[in-house]
C-alpha positions as CSV (number, residue, x, y, z in Angstrom):
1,X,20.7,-62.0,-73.4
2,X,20.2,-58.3,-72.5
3,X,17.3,-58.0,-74.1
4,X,15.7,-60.9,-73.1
5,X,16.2,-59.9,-69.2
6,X,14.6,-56.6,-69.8
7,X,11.8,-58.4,-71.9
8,X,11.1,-60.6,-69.1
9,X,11.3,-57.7,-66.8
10,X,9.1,-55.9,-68.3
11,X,6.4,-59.4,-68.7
12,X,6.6,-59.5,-65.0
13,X,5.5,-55.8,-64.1
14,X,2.4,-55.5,-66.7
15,X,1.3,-59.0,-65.0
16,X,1.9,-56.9,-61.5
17,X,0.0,-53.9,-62.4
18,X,-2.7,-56.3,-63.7
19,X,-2.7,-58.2,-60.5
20,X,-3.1,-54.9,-58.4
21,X,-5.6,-53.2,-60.9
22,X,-8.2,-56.6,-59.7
23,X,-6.9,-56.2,-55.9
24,X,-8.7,-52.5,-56.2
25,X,-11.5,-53.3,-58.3
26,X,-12.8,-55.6,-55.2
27,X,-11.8,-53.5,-52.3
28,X,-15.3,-51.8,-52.5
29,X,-17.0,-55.1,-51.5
30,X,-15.0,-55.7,-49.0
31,X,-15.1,-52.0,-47.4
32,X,-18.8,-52.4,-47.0
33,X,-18.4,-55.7,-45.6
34,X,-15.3,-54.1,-43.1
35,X,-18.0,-51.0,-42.3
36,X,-20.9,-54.2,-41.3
37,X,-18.1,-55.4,-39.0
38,X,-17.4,-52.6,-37.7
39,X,-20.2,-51.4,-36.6
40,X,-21.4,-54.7,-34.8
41,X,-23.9,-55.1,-37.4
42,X,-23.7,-58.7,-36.8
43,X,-25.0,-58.1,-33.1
44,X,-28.2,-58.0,-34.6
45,X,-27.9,-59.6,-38.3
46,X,-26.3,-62.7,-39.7
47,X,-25.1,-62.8,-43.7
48,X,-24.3,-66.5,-44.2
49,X,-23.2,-66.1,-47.8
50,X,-20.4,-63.6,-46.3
51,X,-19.7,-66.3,-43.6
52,X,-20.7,-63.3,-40.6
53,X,-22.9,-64.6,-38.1
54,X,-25.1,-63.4,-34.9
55,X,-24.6,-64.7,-31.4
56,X,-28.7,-63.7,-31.7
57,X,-30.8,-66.9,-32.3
58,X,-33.5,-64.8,-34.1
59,X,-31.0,-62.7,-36.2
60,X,-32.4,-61.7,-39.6
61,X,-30.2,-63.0,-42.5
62,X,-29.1,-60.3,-45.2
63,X,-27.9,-62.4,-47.6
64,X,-30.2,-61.9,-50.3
65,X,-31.4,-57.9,-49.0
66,X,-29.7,-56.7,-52.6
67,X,-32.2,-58.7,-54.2
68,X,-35.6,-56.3,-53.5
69,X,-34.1,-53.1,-52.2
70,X,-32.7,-50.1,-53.5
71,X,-30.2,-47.8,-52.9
72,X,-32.2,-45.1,-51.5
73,X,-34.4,-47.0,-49.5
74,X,-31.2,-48.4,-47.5
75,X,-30.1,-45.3,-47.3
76,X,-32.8,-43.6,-45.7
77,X,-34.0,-46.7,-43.6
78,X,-30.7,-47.3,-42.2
79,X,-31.3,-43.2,-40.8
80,X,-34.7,-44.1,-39.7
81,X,-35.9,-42.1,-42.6
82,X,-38.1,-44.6,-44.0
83,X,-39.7,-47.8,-42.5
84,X,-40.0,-51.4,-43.3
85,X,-43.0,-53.4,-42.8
86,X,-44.2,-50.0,-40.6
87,X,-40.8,-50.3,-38.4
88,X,-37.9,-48.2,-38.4
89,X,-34.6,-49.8,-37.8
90,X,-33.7,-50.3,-34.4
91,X,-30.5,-48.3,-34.5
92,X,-29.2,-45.1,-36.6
93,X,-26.2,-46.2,-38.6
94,X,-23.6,-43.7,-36.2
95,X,-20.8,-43.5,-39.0
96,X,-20.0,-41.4,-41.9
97,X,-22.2,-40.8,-45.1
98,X,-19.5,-42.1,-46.8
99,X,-19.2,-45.5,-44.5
100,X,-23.3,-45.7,-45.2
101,X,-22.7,-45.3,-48.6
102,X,-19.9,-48.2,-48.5
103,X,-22.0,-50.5,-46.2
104,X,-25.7,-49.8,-48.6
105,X,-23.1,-50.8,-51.8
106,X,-22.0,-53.6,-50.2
107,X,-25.7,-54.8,-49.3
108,X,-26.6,-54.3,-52.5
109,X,-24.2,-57.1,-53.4
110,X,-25.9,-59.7,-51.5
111,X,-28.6,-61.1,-54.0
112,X,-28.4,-64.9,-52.1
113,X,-28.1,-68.1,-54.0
């Protein structure tokens, strides 16, 4: 009877490591997302396949921006290092490189339906 205790026991805490092990493999996604929110992204863009949307009427949709754009192109158009369609971006993204970096990821994952 021991044995099966600590047999079950020990079922129970691999299928609790697994169970964390996926909680962090998504928590990437969902920083970037956090970092959009955050930084009242959404004032000015809607991502419908995320559920975020604008109070703006004419807010541009990112739900598919991973599909044609690259990682270094976010990065340097969301710094107002690069332009798009001869614009820069209305705002500098204000946080941290490593935010940037989290929010550009998450973009990336938005390839739309």
């Amino acid at each position: 009877m021991k044995n099966i205790l600590i047999y079950l026991g020990l079922i129970v805490t691999i299928v609790a490591l697994y169970g964390f092990a996926f909680t962090i493999a998504d928590q990437p996604a969902d920083d970037g997302k956090q970092v959009f929110i955050d930084s009242k992204c959404s004032m000015c863009h809607t991502v419908t396949s995320a559920g975020i949307t604008s109070k703006k009427s004419d807010a541009t949709d990112l739900s598919a921006v991973g599909k044609d754009k690259t990682t270094e192109f976010l990065l340097k158009y969301l710094k107002k290092e690069a332009k798009l369609n001869d614009k820069d971006h209305k705002s500098t993204f204000k946080g941290s490189d490593e935010d940037l970096k989290k929010l550009v990821d998450w973009l990336l994952t938005l390839k739309g339906e």
